[in-house]
C-alpha atoms as a printed R data frame, in Angstrom:
    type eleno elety resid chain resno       x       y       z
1   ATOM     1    CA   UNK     A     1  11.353  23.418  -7.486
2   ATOM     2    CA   UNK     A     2  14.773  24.048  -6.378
3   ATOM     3    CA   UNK     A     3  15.621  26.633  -9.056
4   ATOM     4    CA   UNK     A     4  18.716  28.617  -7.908
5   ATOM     5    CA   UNK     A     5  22.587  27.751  -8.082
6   ATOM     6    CA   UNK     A     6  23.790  25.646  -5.245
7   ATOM     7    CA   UNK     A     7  25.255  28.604  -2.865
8   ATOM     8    CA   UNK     A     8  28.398  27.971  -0.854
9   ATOM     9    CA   UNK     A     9  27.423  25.965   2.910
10  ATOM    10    CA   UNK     A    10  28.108  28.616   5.942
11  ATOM    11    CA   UNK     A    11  29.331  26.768   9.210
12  ATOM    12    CA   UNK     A    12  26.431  28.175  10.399
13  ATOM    13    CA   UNK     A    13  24.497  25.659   8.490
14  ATOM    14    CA   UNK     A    14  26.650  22.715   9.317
15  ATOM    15    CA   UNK     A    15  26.905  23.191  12.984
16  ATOM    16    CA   UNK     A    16  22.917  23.521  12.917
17  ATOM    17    CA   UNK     A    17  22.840  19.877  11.152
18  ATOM    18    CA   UNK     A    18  25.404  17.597  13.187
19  ATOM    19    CA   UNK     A    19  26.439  14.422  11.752
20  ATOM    20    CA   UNK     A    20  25.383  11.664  12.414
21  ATOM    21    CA   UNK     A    21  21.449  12.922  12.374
22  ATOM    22    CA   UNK     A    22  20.588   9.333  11.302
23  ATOM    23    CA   UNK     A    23  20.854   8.692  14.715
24  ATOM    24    CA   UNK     A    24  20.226  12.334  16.452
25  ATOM    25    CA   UNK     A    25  16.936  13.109  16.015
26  ATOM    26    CA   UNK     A    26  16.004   9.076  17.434
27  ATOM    27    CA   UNK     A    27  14.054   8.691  14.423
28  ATOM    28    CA   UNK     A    28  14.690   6.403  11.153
29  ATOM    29    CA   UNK     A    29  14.932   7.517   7.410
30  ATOM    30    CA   UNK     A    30  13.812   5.075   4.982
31  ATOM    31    CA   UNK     A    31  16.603   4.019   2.715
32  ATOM    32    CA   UNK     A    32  15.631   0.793   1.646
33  ATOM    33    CA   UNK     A    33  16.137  -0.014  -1.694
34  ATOM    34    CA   UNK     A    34  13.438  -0.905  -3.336
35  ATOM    35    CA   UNK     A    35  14.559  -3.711  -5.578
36  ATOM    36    CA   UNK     A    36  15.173  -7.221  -4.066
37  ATOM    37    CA   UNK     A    37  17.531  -7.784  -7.652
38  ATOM    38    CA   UNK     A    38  17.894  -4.874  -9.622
39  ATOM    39    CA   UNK     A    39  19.058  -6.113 -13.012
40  ATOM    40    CA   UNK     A    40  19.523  -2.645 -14.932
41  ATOM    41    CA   UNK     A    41  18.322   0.600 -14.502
42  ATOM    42    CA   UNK     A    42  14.717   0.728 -13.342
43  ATOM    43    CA   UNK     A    43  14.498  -2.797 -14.310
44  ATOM    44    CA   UNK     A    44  14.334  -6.120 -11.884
45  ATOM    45    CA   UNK     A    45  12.397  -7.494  -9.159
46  ATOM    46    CA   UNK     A    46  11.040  -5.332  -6.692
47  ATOM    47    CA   UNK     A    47   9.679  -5.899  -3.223
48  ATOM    48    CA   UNK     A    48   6.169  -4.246  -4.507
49  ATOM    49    CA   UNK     A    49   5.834  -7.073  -6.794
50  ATOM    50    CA   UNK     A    50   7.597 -10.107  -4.350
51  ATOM    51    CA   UNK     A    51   4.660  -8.620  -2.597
52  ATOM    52    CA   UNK     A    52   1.987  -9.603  -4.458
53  ATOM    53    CA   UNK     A    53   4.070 -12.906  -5.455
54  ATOM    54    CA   UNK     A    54   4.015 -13.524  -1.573
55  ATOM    55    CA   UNK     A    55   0.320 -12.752  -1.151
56  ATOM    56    CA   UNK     A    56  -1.096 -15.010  -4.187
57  ATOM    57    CA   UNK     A    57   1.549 -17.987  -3.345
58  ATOM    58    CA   UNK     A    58   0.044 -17.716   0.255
59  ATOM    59    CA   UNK     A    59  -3.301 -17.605  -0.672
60  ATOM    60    CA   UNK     A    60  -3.081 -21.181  -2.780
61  ATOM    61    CA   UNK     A    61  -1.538 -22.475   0.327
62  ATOM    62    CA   UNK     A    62  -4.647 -21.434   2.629
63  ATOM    63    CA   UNK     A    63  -6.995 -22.543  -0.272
64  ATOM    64    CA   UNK     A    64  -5.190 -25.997  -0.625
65  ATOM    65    CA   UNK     A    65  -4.939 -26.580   3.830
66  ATOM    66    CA   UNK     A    66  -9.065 -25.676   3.362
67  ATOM    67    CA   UNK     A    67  -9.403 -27.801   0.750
68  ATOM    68    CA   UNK     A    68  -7.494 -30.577   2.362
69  ATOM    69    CA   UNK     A    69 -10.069 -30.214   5.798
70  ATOM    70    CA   UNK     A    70 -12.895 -30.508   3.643
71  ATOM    71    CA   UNK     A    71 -13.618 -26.888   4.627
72  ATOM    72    CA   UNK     A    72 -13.332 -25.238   1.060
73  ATOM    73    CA   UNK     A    73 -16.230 -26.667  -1.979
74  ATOM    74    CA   UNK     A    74 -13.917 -25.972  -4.610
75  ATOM    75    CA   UNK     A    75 -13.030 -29.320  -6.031
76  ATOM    76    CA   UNK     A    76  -8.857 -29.817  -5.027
77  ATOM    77    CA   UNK     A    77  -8.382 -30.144  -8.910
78  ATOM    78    CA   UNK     A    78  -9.773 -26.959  -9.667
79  ATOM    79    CA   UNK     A    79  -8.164 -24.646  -7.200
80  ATOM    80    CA   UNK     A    80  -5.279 -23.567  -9.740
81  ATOM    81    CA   UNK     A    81  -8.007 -21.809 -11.957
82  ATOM    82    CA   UNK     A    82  -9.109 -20.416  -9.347
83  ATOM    83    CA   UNK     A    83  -6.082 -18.362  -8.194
84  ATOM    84    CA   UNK     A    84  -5.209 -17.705 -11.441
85  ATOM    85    CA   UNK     A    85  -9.082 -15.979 -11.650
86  ATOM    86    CA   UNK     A    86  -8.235 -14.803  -8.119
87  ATOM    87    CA   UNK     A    87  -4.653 -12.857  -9.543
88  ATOM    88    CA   UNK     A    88  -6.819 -11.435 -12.524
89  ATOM    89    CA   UNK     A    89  -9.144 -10.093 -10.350
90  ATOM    90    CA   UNK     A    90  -7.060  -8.291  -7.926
91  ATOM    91    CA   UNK     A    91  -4.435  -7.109 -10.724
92  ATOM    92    CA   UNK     A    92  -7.311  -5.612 -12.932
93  ATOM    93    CA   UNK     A    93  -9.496  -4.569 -10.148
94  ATOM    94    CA   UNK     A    94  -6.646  -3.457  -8.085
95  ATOM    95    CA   UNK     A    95  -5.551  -1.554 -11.412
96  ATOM    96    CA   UNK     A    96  -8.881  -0.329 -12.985
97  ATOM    97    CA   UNK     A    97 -10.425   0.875  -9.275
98  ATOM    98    CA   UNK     A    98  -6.758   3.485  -8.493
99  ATOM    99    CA   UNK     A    99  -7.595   5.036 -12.472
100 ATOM   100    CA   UNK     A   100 -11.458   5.127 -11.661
101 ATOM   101    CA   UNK     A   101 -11.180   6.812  -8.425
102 ATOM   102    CA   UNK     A   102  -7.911   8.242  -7.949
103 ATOM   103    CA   UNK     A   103  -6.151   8.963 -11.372
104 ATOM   104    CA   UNK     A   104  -8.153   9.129 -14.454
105 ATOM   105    CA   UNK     A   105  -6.003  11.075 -16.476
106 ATOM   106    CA   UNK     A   106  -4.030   8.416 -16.504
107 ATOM   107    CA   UNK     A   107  -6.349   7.122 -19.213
108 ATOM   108    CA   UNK     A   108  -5.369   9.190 -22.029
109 ATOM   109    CA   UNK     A   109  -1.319   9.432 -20.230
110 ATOM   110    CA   UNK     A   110   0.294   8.401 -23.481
111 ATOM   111    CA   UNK     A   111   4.378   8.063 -23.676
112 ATOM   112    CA   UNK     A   112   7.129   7.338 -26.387
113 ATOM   113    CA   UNK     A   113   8.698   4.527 -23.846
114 ATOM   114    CA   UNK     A   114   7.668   1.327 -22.978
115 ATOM   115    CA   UNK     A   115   4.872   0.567 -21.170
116 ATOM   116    CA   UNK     A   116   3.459   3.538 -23.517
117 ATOM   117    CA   UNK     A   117  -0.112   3.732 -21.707
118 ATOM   118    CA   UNK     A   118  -0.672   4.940 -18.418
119 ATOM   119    CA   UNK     A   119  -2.583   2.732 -17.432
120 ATOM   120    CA   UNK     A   120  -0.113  -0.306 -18.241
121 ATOM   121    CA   UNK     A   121   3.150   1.790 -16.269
122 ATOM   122    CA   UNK     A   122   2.114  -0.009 -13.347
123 ATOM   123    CA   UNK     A   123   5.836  -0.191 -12.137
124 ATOM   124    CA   UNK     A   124   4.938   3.374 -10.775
125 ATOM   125    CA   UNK     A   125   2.220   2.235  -8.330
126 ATOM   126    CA   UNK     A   126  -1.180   3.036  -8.351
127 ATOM   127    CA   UNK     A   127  -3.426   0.136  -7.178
128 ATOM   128    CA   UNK     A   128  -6.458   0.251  -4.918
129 ATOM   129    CA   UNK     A   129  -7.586  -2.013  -1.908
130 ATOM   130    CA   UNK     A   130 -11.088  -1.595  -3.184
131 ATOM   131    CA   UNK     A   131 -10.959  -1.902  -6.483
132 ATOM   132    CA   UNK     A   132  -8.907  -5.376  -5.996
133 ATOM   133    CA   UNK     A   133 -12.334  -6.127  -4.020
134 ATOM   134    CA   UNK     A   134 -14.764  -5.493  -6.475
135 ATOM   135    CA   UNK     A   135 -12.279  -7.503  -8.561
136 ATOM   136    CA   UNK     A   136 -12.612 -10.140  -6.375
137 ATOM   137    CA   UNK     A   137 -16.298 -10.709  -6.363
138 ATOM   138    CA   UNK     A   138 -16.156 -10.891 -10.129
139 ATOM   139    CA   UNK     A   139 -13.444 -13.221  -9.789
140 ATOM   140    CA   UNK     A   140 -15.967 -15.267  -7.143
141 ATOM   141    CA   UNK     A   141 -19.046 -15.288  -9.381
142 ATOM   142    CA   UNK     A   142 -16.627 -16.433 -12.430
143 ATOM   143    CA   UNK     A   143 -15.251 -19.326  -9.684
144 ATOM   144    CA   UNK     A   144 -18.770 -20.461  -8.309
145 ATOM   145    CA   UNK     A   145 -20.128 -20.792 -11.831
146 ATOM   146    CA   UNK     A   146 -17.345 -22.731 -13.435
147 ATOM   147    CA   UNK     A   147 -17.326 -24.553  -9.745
148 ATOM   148    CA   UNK     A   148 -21.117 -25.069  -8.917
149 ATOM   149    CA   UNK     A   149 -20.528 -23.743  -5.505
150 ATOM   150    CA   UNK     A   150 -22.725 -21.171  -3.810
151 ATOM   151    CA   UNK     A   151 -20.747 -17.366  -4.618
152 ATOM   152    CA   UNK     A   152 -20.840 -16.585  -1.362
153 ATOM   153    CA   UNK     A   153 -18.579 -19.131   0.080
154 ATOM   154    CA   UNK     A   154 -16.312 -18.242  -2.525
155 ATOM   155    CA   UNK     A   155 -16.249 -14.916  -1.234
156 ATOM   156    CA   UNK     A   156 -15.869 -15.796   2.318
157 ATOM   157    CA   UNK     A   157 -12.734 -18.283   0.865
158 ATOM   158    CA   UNK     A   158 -11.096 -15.517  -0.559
159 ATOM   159    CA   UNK     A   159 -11.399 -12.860   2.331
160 ATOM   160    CA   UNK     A   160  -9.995 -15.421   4.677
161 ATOM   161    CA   UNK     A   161  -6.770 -15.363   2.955
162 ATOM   162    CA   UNK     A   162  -7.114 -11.224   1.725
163 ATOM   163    CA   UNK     A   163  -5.547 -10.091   4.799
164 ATOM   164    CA   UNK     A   164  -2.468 -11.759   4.009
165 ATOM   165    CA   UNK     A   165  -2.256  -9.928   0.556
166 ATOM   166    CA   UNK     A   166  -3.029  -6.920   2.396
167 ATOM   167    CA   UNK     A   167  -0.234  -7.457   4.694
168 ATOM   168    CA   UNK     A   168   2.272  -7.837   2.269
169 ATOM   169    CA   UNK     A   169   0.740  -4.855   0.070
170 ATOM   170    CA   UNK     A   170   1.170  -1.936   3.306
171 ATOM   171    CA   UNK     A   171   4.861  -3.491   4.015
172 ATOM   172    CA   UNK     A   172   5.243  -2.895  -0.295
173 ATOM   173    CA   UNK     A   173   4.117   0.532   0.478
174 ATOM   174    CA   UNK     A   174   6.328   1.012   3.410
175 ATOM   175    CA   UNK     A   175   9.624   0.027   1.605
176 ATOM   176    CA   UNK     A   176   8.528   2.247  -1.384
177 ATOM   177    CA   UNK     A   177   7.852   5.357   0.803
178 ATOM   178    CA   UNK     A   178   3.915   5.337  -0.910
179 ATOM   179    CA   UNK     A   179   0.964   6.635   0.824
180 ATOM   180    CA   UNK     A   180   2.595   9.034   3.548
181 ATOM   181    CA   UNK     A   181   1.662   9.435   7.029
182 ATOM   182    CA   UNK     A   182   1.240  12.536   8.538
183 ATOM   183    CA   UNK     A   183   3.430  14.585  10.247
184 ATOM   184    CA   UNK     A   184   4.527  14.467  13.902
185 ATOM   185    CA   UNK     A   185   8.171  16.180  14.142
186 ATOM   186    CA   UNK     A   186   9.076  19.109  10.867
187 ATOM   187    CA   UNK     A   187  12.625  18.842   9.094
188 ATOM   188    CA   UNK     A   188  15.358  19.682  11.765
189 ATOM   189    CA   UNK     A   189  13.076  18.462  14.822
190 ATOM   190    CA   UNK     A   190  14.003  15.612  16.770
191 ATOM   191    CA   UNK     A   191  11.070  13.204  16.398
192 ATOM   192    CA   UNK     A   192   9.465  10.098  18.461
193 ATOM   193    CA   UNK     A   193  11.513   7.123  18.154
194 ATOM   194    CA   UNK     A   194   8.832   5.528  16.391
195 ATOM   195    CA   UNK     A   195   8.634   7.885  13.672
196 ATOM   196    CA   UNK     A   196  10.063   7.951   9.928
197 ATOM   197    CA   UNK     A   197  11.332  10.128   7.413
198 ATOM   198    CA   UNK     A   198  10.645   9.467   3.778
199 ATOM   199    CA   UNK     A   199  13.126  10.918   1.456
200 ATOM   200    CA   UNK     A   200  10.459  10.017  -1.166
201 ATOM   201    CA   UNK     A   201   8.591  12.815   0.072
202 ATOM   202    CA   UNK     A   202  10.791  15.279  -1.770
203 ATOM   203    CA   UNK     A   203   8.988  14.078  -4.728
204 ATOM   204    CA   UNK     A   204   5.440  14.729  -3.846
205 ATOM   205    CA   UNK     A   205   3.102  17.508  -3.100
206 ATOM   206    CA   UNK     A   206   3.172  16.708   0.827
207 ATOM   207    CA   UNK     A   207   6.843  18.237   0.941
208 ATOM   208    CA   UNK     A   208   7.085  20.559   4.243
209 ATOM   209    CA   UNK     A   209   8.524  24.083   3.916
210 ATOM   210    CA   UNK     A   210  11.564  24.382   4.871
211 ATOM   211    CA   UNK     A   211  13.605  27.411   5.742
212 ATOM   212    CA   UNK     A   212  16.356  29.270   3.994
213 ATOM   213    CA   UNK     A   213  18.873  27.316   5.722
214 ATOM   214    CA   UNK     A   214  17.238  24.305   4.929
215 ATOM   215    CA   UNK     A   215  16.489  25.160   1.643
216 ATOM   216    CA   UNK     A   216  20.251  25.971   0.511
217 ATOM   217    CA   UNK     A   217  21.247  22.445   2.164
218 ATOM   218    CA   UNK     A   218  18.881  20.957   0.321
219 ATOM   219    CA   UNK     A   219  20.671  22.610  -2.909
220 ATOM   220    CA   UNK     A   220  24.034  21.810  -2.005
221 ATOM   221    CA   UNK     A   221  22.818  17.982  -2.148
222 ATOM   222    CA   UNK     A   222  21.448  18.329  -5.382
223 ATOM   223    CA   UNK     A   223  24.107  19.816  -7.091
224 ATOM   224    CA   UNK     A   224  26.486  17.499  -5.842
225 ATOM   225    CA   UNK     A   225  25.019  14.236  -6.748
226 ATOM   226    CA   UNK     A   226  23.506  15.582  -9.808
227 ATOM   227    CA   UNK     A   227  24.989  18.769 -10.917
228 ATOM   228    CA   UNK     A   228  23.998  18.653 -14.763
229 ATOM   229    CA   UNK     A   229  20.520  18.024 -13.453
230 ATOM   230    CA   UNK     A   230  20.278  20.260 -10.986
231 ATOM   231    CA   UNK     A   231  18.980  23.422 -12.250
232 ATOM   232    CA   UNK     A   232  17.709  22.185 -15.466
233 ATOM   233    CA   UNK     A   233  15.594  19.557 -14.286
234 ATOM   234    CA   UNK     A   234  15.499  19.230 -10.340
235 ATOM   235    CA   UNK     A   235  13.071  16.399  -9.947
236 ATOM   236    CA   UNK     A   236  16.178  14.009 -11.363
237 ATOM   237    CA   UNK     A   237  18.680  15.073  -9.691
238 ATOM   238    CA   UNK     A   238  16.177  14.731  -6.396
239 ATOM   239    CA   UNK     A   239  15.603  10.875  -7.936
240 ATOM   240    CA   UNK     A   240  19.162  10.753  -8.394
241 ATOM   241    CA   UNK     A   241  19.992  11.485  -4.419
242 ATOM   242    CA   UNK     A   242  17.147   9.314  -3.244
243 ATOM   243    CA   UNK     A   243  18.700   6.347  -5.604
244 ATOM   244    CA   UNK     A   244  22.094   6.385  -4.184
245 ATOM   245    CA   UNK     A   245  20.639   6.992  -0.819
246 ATOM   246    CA   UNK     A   246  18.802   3.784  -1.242
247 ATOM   247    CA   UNK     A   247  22.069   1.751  -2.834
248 ATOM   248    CA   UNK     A   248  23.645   2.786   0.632
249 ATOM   249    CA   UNK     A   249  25.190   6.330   0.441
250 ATOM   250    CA   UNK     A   250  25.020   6.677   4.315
251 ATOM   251    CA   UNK     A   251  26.767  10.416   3.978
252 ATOM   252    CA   UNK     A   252  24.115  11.497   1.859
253 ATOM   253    CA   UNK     A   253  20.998  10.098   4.366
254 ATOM   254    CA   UNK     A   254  22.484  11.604   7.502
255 ATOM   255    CA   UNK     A   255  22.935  15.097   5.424
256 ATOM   256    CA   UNK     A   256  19.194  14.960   4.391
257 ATOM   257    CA   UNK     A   257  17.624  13.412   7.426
258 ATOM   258    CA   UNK     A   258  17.423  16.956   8.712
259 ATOM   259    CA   UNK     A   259  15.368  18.090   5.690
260 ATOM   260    CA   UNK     A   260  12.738  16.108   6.419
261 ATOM   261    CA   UNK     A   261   9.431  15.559   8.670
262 ATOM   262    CA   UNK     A   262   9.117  12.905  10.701
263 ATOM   263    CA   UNK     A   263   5.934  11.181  10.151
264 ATOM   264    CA   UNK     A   264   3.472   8.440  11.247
265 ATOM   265    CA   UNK     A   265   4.988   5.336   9.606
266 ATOM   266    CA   UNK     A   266   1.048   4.977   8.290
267 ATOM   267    CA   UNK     A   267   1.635   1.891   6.426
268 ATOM   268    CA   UNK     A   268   2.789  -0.331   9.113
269 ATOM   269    CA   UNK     A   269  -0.489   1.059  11.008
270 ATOM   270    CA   UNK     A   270  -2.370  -0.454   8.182
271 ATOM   271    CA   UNK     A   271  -0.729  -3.309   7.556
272 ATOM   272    CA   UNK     A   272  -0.823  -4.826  11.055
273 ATOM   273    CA   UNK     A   273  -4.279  -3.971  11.326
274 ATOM   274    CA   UNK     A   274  -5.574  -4.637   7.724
275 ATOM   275    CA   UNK     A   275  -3.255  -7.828   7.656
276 ATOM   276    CA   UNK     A   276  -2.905  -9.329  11.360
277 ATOM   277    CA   UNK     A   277  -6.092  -8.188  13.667
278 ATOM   278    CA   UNK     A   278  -7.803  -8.842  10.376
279 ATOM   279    CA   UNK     A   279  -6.893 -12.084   9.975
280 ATOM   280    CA   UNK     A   280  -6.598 -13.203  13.435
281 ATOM   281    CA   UNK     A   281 -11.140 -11.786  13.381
282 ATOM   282    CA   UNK     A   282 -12.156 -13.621  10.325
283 ATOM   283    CA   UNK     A   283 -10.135 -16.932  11.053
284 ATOM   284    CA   UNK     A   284 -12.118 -17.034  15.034
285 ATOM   285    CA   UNK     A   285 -15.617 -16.289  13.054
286 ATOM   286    CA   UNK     A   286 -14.835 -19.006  10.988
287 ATOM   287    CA   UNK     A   287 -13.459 -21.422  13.566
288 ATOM   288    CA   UNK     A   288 -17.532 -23.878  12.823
289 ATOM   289    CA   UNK     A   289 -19.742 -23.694  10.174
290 ATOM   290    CA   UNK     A   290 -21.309 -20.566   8.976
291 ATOM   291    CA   UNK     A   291 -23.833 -19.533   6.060
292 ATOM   292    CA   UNK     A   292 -22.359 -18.640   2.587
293 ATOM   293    CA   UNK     A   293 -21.619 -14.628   3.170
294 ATOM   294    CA   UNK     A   294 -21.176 -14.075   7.061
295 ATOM   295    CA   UNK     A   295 -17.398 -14.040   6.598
296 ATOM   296    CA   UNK     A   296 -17.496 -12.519   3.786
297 ATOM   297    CA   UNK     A   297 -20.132  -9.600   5.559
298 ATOM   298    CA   UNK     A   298 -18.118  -9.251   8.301
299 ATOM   299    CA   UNK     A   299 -14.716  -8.793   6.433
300 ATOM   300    CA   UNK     A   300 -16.266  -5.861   4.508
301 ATOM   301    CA   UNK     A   301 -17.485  -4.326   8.120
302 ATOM   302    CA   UNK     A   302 -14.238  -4.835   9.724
303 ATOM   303    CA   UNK     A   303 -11.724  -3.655   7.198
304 ATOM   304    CA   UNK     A   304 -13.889  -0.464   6.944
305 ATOM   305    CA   UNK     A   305 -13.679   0.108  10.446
306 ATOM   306    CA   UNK     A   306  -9.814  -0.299  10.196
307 ATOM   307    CA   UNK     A   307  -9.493   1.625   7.568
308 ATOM   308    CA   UNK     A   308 -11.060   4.323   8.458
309 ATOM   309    CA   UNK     A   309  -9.225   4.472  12.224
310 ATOM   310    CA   UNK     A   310  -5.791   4.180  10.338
311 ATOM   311    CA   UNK     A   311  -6.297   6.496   7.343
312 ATOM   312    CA   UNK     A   312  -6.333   9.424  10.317
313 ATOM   313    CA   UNK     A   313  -2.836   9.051  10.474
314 ATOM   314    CA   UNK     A   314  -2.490   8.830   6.508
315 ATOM   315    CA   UNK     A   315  -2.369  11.489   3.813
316 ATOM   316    CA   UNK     A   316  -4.152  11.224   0.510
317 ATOM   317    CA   UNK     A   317  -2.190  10.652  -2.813
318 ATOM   318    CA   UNK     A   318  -0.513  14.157  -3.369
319 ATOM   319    CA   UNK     A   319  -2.761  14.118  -7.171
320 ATOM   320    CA   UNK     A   320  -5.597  13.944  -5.278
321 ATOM   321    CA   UNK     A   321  -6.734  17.530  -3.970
322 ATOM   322    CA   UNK     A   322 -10.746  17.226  -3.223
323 ATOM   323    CA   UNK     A   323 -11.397  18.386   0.296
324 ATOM   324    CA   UNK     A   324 -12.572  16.031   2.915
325 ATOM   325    CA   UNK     A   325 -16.532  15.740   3.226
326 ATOM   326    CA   UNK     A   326 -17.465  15.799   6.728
327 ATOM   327    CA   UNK     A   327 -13.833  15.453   7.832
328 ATOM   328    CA   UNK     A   328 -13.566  11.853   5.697
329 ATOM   329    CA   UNK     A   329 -11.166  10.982   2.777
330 ATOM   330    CA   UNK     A   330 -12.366   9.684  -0.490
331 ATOM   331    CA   UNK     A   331 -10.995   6.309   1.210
332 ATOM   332    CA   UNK     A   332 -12.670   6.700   3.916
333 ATOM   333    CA   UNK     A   333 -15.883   7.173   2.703
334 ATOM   334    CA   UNK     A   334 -15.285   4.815   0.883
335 ATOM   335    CA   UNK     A   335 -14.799   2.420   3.759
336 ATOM   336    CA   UNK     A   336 -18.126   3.608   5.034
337 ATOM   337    CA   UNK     A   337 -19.544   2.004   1.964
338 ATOM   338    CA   UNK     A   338 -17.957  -1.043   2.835
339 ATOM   339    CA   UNK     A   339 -18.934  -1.421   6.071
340 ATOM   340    CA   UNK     A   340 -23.314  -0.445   5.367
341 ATOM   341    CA   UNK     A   341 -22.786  -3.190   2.750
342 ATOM   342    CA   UNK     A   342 -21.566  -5.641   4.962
343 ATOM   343    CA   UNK     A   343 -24.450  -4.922   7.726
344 ATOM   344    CA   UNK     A   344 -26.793  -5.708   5.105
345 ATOM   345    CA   UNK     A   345 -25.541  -8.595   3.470
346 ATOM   346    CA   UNK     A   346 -25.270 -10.037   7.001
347 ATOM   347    CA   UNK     A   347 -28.751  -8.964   8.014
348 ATOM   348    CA   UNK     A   348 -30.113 -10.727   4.625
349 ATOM   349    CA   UNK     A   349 -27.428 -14.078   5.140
350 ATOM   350    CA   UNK     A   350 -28.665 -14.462   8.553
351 ATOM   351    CA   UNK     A   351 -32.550 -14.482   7.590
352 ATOM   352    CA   UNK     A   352 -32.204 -16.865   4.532
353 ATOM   353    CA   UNK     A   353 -33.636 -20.248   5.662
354 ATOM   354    CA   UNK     A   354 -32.780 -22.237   3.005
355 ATOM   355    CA   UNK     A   355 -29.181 -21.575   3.697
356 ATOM   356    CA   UNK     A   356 -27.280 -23.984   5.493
357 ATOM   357    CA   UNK     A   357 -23.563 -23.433   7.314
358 ATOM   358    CA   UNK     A   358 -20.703 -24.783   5.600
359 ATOM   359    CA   UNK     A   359 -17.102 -24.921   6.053
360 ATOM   360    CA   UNK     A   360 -14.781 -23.968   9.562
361 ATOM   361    CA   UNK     A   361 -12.034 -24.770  10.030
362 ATOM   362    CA   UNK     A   362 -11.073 -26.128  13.183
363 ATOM   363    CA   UNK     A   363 -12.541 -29.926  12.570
364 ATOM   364    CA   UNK     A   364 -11.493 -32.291   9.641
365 ATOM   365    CA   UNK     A   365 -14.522 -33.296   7.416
């Protein structure tokens, strides 16, 4: 990766990087840490997981305001089995849909350390939007039955409060440095003010080339904050940087700002308009009384369309190399799906007759 002893730093290099760059280039590098509490090591609570803790605590809260309207038919005394068959679904779906369609291999990814399975290391990422989904409708069906209310209100319940999970999932991804955006400025070019660099992307296939200048800067850092590691195994002492970048090394982030692109800060895109504008839709659509599935129809149509417009200024995982099919991602085909199977289960809710419109929100029942 970096293979080659850290040479000696010319002025020529230094005067081409000037301190601080943090601020230079008008740009931002991401150092935040990503542990709200770190309690050892890798171990504590981190702002990917506060983020799903956020997201499920403010889904009960919707649930319970419906509830309390008389908008939502799950009974009041029920509703706690119901998140709990809500959390299942997204964790499992969430889980099960990134190995499925992103990662497989991480099925037979077998380790001598705790969590031991692949599949289980979850503290490394690796959930999908749409497998959460398909989660959730099982999760519905499982609710309605136990319930005795129709499946599809269920569903349209649980995509008005999705977008806040959503919301809370793309800021996750943000903090983490996950699911890069693409690039706008390369390493050593000022960038839009708007733009960010990930140090994170040192660690992934979307790394930009740098030149030899670059290149032996980037060594010097390496072998100073991790000079055992640095020739032996470079992708630690690149962890090792990042981590005491993140812990608030501010010498060390103005030194590698230069090193790296500026990109489209991609998850914010998504998370304002997977999270807000979808919310903000769904909640006027549901402001009187619709039939079981027309929120629920026009979530799937709507978050497809979003995705799709935002993933343009999103790379794939670096694992994932198939090439784009018509000039679509995986994800965005995906998306596609999403949105034909929303037009038709709205088409089909919208010529039952024997389906009458239930909840909104806006009057007390």
């Amino acid at each position: 990766m970096y293979g080659a002893p850290a040479p000696r730093v010319t002025a020529h290099v230094r005067r081409r990087y000037p301190v601080p760059v943090h601020f230079y280039l008008a740009d931002w590098v991401n150092d935040i840490n990503p542990f709200v509490w770190r309690i050892s090591g890798d171990f504590g609570i981190r702002w990917y997981g506060a983020a799903y803790i956020a997201g499920f605590l403010c889904a009960w809260l919707i649930m319970r305001w419906l509830s309390k309207r008389g908008a939502c038919l799950i009974p009041r005394e029920r509703l706690p089995d119901a998140m709990l068959a809500i959390m299942l679904g997204v964790l499992i779906g969430g889980r099960l849909g990134y190995i499925l369609i992103y990662q497989p291999s991480l099925l037979w990814d077998f380790t001598a350390t705790a969590p031991w399975w692949g599949v289980l290391a979850i503290n490394k990422g690796g959930m999908a939007s749409h497998g959460g989904m398909a989660g959730l409708v099982f999760a519905a069906w499982w609710i309605a039955r136990s319930c005795r209310a129709p499946t599809l209100h269920v569903l349209d319940i649980m995509t008005l409060t999705a977008p806040v999970g959503l919301f809370f999932g793309r800021i996750a991804n943000f903090v983490n440095g996950e699911l890069l955006g693409r690039i706008v400025a390369a390493p050593g070019e000022p960038g839009p003010w708007w733009s960010v660099r990930y140090p994170q992307e040192l660690l992934t296939d979307h790394r930009p080339a740098l030149t030899p200048e670059q290149a032996m800067e980037l060594r010097r850092l390496l072998a100073t904050v991790a000079p055992r590691d640095y020739t032996e195994s470079p992708r630690v002492a690149t962890e090792t940087l990042i981590r005491r970048i993140q812990l608030g090394a501010t010498n060390l982030r103005d030194d590698l700002a230069p090193l790296l692109a500026a990109r489209h800060p991609s998850q914010l895109y998504q998370a304002f308009a997977e999270g807000i504008v979808l919310f903000i839709a769904l909640w006027l659509i549901w402001m009187k009384p619709r039939r079981p599935g027309v929120v629920g129809a026009w979530f799937l149509m709507l978050y497809g369309v979003m995705r799709i417009a935002t993933e343009h200024f999103r790379l794939p995982d670096d694992h994932l190399t198939s090439p784009l099919i018509l000039g679509l991602s995986r994800g965005q085909w995906l998306s596609a799906l999403m949105i034909g199977a929303g037009a038709l289960v709205l088409a089909i809710v919208l010529r039952r007759e024997d389906s009458e419109p239930v909840g909104g929100w806006l009057k007390r029942r």
